[in-house]
Structures are given as C-alpha cells and as structure tokens.
C-alpha positions as CSV (number, residue, x, y, z in Angstrom):
1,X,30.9,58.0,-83.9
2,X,31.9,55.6,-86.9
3,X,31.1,56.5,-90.5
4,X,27.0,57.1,-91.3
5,X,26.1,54.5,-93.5
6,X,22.3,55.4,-93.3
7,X,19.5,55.1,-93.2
8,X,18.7,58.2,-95.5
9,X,15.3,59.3,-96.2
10,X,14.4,61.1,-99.1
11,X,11.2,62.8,-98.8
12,X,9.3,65.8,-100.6
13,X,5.9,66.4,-102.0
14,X,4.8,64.2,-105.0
15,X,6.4,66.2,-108.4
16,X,9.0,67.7,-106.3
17,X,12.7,66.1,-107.8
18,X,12.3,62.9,-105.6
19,X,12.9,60.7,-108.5
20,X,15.9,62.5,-110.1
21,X,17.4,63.0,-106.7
22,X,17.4,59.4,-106.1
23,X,18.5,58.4,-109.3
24,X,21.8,61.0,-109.2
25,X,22.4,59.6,-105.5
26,X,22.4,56.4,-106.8
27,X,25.4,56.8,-109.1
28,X,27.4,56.7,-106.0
29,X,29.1,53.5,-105.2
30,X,28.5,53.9,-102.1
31,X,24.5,55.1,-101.5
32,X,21.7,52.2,-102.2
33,X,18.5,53.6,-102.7
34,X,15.7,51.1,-103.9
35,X,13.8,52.3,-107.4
36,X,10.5,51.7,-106.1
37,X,9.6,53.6,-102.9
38,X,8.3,51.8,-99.9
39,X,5.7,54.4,-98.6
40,X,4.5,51.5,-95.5
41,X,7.1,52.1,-92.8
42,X,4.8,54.4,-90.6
43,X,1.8,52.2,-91.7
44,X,4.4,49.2,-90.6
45,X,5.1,50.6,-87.3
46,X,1.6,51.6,-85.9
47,X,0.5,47.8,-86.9
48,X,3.4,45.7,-86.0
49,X,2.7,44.1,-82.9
50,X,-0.4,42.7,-84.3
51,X,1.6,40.5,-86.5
52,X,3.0,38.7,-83.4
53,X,6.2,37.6,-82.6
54,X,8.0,37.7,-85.8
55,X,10.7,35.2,-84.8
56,X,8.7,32.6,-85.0
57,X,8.9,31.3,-89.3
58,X,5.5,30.7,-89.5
59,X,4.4,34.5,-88.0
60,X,6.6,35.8,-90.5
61,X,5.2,33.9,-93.3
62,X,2.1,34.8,-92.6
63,X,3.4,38.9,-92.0
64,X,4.8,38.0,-95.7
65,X,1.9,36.9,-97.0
66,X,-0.1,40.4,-95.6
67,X,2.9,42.4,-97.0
68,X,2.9,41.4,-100.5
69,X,-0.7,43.5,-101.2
70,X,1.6,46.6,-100.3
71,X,1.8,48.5,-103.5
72,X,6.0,48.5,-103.0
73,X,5.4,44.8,-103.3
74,X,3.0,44.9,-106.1
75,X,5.2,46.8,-108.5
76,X,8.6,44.3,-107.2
77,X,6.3,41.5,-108.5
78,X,5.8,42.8,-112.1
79,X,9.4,43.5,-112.1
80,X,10.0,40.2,-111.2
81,X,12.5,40.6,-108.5
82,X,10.4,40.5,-104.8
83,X,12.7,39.2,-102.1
84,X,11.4,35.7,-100.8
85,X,10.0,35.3,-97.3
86,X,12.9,33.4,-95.8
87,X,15.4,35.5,-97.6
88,X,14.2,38.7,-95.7
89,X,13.4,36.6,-92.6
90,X,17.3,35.5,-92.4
91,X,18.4,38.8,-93.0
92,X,16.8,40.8,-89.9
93,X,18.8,41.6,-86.7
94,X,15.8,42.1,-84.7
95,X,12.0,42.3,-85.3
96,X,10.3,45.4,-84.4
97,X,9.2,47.7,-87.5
98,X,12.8,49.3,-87.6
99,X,14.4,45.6,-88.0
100,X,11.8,44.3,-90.3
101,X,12.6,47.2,-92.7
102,X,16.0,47.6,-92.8
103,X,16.4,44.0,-93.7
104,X,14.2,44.9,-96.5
105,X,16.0,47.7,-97.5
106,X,19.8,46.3,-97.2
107,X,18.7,43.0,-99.2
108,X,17.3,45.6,-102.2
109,X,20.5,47.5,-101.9
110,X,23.1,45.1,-101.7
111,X,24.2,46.8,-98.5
112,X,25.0,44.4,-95.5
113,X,25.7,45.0,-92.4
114,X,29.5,46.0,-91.5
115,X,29.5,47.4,-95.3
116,X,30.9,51.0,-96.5
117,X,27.4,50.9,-98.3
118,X,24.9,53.9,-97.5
119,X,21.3,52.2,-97.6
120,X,17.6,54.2,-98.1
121,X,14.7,54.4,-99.1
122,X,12.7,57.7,-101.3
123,X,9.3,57.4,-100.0
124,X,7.4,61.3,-100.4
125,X,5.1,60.7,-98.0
126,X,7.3,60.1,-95.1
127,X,7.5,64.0,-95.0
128,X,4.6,63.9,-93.2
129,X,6.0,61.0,-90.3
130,X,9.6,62.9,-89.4
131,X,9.4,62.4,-86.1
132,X,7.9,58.7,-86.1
133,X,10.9,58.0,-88.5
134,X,13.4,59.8,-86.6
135,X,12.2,57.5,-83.3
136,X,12.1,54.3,-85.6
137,X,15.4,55.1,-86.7
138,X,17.6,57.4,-84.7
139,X,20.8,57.7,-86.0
140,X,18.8,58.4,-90.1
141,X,19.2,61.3,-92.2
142,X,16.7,63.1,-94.0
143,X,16.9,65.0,-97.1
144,X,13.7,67.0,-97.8
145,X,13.4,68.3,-101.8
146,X,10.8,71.5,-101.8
147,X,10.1,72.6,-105.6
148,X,8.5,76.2,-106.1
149,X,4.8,75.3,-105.7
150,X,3.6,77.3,-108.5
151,X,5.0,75.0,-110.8
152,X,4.4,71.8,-108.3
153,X,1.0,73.2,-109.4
154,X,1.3,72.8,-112.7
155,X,2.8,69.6,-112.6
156,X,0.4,67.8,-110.7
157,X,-2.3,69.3,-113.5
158,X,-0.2,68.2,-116.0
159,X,0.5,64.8,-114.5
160,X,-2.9,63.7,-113.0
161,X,-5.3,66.7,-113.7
162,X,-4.7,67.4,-109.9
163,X,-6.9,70.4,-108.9
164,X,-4.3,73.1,-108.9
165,X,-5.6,75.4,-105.9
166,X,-6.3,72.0,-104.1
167,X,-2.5,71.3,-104.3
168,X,-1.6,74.4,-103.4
169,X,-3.1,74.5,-100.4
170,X,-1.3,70.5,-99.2
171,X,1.9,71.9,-100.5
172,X,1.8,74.7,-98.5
173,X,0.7,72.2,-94.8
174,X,2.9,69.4,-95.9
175,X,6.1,71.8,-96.1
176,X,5.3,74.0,-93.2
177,X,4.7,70.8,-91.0
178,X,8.0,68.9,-92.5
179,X,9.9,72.3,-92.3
180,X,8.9,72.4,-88.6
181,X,9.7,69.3,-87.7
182,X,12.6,68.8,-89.6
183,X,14.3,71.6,-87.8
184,X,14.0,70.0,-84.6
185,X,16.5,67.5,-86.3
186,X,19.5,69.7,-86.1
187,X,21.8,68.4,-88.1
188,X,20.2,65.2,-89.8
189,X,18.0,67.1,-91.6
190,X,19.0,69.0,-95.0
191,X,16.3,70.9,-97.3
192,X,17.3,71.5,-100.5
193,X,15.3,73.5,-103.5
194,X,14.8,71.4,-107.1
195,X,15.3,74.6,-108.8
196,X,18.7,74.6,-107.2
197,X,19.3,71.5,-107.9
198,X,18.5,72.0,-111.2
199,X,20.6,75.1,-112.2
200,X,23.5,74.1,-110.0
201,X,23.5,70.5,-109.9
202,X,27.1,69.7,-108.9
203,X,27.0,72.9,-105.8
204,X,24.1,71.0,-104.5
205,X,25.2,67.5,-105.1
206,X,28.4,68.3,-103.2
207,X,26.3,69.4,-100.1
208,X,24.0,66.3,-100.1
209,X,27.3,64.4,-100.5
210,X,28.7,66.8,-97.1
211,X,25.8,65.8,-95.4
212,X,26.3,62.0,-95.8
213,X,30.1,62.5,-95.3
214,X,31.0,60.7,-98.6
215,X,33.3,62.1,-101.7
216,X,31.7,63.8,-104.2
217,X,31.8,61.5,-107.7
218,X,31.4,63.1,-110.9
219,X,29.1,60.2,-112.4
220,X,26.2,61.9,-109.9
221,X,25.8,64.4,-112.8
222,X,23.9,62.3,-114.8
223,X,21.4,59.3,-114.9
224,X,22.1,56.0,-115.6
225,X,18.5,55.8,-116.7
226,X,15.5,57.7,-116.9
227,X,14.0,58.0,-113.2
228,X,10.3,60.2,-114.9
229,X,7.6,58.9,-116.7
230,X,5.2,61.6,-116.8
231,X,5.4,65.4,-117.9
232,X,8.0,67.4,-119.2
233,X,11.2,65.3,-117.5
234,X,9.5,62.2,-119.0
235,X,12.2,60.0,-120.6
236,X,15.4,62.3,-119.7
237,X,18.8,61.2,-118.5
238,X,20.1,64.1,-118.1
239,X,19.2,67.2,-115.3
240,X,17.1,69.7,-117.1
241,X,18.0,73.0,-115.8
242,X,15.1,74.7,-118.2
243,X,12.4,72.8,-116.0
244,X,11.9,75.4,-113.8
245,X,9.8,78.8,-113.6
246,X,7.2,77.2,-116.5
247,X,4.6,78.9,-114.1
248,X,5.1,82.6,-115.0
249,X,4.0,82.0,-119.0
250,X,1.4,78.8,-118.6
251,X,-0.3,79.6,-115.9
252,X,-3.5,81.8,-115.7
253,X,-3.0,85.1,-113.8
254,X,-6.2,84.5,-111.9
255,X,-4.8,80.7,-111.1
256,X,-1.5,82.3,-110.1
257,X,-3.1,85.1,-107.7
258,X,-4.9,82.4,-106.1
259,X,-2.2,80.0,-105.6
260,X,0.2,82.9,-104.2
261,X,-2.8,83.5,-101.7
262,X,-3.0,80.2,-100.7
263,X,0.9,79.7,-100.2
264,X,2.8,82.7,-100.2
265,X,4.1,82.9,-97.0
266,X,5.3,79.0,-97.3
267,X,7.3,80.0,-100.6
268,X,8.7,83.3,-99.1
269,X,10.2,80.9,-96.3
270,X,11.6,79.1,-98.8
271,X,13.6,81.8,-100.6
272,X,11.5,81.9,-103.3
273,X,10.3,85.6,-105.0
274,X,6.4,86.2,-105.3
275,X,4.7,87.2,-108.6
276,X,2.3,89.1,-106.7
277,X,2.3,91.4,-103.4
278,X,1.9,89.3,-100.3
279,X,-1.8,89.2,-99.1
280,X,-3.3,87.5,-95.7
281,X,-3.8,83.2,-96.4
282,X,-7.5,82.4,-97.5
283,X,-7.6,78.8,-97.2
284,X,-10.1,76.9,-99.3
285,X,-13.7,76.1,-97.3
286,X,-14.1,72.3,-96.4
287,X,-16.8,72.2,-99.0
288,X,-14.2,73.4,-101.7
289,X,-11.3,70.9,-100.6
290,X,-13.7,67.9,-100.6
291,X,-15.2,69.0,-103.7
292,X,-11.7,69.0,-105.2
293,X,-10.4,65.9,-103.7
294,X,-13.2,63.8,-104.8
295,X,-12.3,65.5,-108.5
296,X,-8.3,64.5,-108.0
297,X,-9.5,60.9,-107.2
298,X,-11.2,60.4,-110.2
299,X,-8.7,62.5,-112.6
300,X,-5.9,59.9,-111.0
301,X,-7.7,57.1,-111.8
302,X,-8.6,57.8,-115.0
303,X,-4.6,58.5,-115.7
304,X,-4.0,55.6,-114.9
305,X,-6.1,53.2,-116.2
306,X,-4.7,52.2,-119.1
307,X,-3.6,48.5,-118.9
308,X,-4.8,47.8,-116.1
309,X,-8.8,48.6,-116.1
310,X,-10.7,51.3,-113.8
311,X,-11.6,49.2,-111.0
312,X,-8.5,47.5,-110.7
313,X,-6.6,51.3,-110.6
314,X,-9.1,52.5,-108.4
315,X,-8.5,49.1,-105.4
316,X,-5.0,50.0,-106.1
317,X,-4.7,53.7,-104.8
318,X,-7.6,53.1,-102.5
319,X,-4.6,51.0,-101.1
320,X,-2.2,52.8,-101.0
321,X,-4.1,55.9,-99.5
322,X,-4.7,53.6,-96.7
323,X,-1.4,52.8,-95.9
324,X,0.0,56.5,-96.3
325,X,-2.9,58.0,-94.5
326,X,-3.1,55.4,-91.9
C-alpha cells in the first residue's frame, strides 16, 4: 500500500476544537484542508443519481447551478473564490458522489492527483454518516475531536444561547453513535480529546501526524490565523491551554447535576472524571426536547442576524438543516 494521501475527515460535535484542529493541520505542507466545511457529501450521495449522468457538460451545469445554494457555496461566494463549473467538471476522475467531491476538494486544496499532498475536508456533522463516508470513500481516515460536554455546554450557551440540557443530551447520542461506529474502523479511525489537545498540543499533534504517516512540523504549534469567531477562543492564534474545565466555576450546580445525569456514562467512556456520583440516564421527555429545540432555533437565528436580516438567517439554516439532516 503506497503512502495515504487522504481523504481525512475531521468530525466532532459543533464547539468541539474542529476549527483549531484544522487550522494546526493545515500548517503542514503536506495536509489541505478547505476553511469552509462542506457539510453536503452524505446529502450528495443519497441524491446523486437524480442529477443524471454527470458526464454529459450540460447535466453538470445544471448539478452546478443546484449546488451553488449549498451553504459551502454560499460562504465561497462572499469570499470570492467558488470554483467554476467547468473547472470542477475537468477535474473529476469519475462521477458518482465520491468523484464529484474529491474533485471539489483537491481543486480547494491544491492537491492533484499523483501529489504528496494530503486532501480533506472538516465537516462536524459527518460524525453522524461514518459508515456512509467510509463506503463513499474507503481507503479515508477519520479523526473524531470529543470536548468534555460540560463545557461543550457552556459553549453552545455562550455561542448561540443553545439550551444547555438540550445539548447535553445530542452530545451524549452523537458521541456514543460516532464512538460505535468508529470503532468498527480499526485503524482509520482516531479519537482524540480537545482538552488534550489543548494541554499537550505537540503529544497529540504527533499522534494525529502517526496516524496520517507524515513527519511531525513544528509550525503545527500555532495558527497562521485565527480559525474562532465566537466565545472565549474568538480571535486567538495561538492554542489556549486555559480553555478548559470553565464548567466547574460558571456553571450552576443544579445545571451541572442535570447535565452529568444526562451524559455521564458518555463522559466516563471518554476518560473524563465526574463532578457528581454516577446516577441511572434520565433522558429529557419528547415534549422537553422539542420545546428546547424550537428555543435553539430561534436563539440561533437571532445570533445571527446581524448583517444579514432575520428572514434571510432563518432560509439560510433552514438550509442547511436540510442538507445535514437529510
């Protein structure tokens, strides 16, 4: 077996050390991940065939023209760099889902075909699709970032005035289910902890770099920009090993009881310590979890909104909800 040269999959709950992962990766000469995340690919390979054959120029224009309301190709747009139509058309080997995309991804990347270059993509919500993208792709890599949920919590508050017990309770189903999955990877499939990452940045670095079977470089240890733009990491380019534990003197004890109810067992699993002694999982009722999610929507939109308008925030999460929950 040659040299890997990807794909590699980033993947972790929202507020989890996606961003800075990417961003130290991305000081590597040789690993290519794109700034803005994808999110479509599983969306992308449940509807492919209904774009026809994709060979044909004029069924990939019109596949472009569908494409471009993605929200990966909204934000590429305001940056002013989206790849053109026949650019990405020229560029695929083949044009199944898998072909379509890696075309994508390589032209963002600079990594062609017969390169040393590592290409990828740092879409969260692919931790919910490992086996769909381990069939798409089989010879990928996935690394999976899991941050201590109590201060996931917190974050998510802080961030989008997510309901905290609401997001305790996904981050306990999405990590279970990725955990699960992602050991029936064997060896393509590393977890590592931002808290780790944080405190021992070059350790972890080093195994991430293992993993993908490249040299460690010492640029990884800081960013060449800054990869947050929301709570306490906001503007940073360096690794904040003090972002971490916040929980145990901001959250309420009541809060924190209930979160370590909802998810204890999840963060035991994970190595992490409990706050409080371990007590049988009370999920929230169906009335509760609705009542909560109709509460984030709003909250999210309403953090948004600014410069852009409500309605026009609003169409554009309603979008992208459909494409990562479809």
């Amino acid at each position: 077996m040659g040299a890997f040269r990807g794909p590699l999959f980033i993947v972790g709950m929202p507020r989890s050390g996606t961003k800075l992962l990417r961003g130290l990766l991305n000081q590597h000469p040789l690993i290519g991940i794109p700034e803005v995340e994808t999110e479509f690919l599983p969306w992308l390979a449940r509807r492919i065939a209904r774009f026809g054959d994709l060979r044909d120029p004029a069924a990939f224009e019109a596949f472009y023209r569908h494409m471009m309301r993605q929200t990966y190709f909204r934000f590429r747009r305001e940056q002013g760099s989206v790849i053109d139509a026949r650019r990405w058309h020229a560029a695929c080997r083949e044009f199944g889902a898998a072909g379509v995309f890696e075309a994508l991804m390589r032209l963002e990347v600079d990594a062609p075909h017969g390169g040393a270059r590592i290409w990828g993509d740092k879409s969260p919500s692919y931790m919910d699709d490992l086996p769909l993208i381990k069939r798409l792709f089989p010879g990928a890599k996935l690394v999976h970032i899991i941050r201590d949920v109590r201060d996931y919590c917190l974050s998510m508050h802080k961030a989008w005035g997510k309901d905290m017990l609401r997001a305790a309770q996904r981050w306990a189903d999405g990590v279970d289910r990725a955990r699960r999955e992602g050991a029936g990877l064997g060896e393509d499939y590393l977890e590592l902890r931002y808290e780790d990452l944080l405190e021992r940045t070059e350790d972890e670095l080093r195994r991430v770099c293992a993993f993908l079977g490249v040299d460690f470089e010492p640029a990884m240890l800081t960013l060449a920009k800054p990869e947050e733009n929301r709570g306490d990491a906001r503007g940073a380019t360096r690794v904040l090993s003090e972002n971490r534990g916040k929980f145990s003197h901001a959250m309420a004890p009541r809060t924190l009881s209930r979160i370590e109810e909802l998810a204890g067992p999840t963060l035991l699993a994970c190595g992490y310590a409990l706050a409080l002694p371990l007590r049988p999982r009370r999920r929230l009722s169906p009335v509760q979890s609705s009542l909560a999610q109709l509460k984030d929507a709003w909250h999210l939109v309403r953090a948004n909104e600014s410069g852009w308008g409500f309605w026009r925030v609003a169409l554009f999460h309603l979008r992208y909800f459909v494409t990562t929950r479809g």
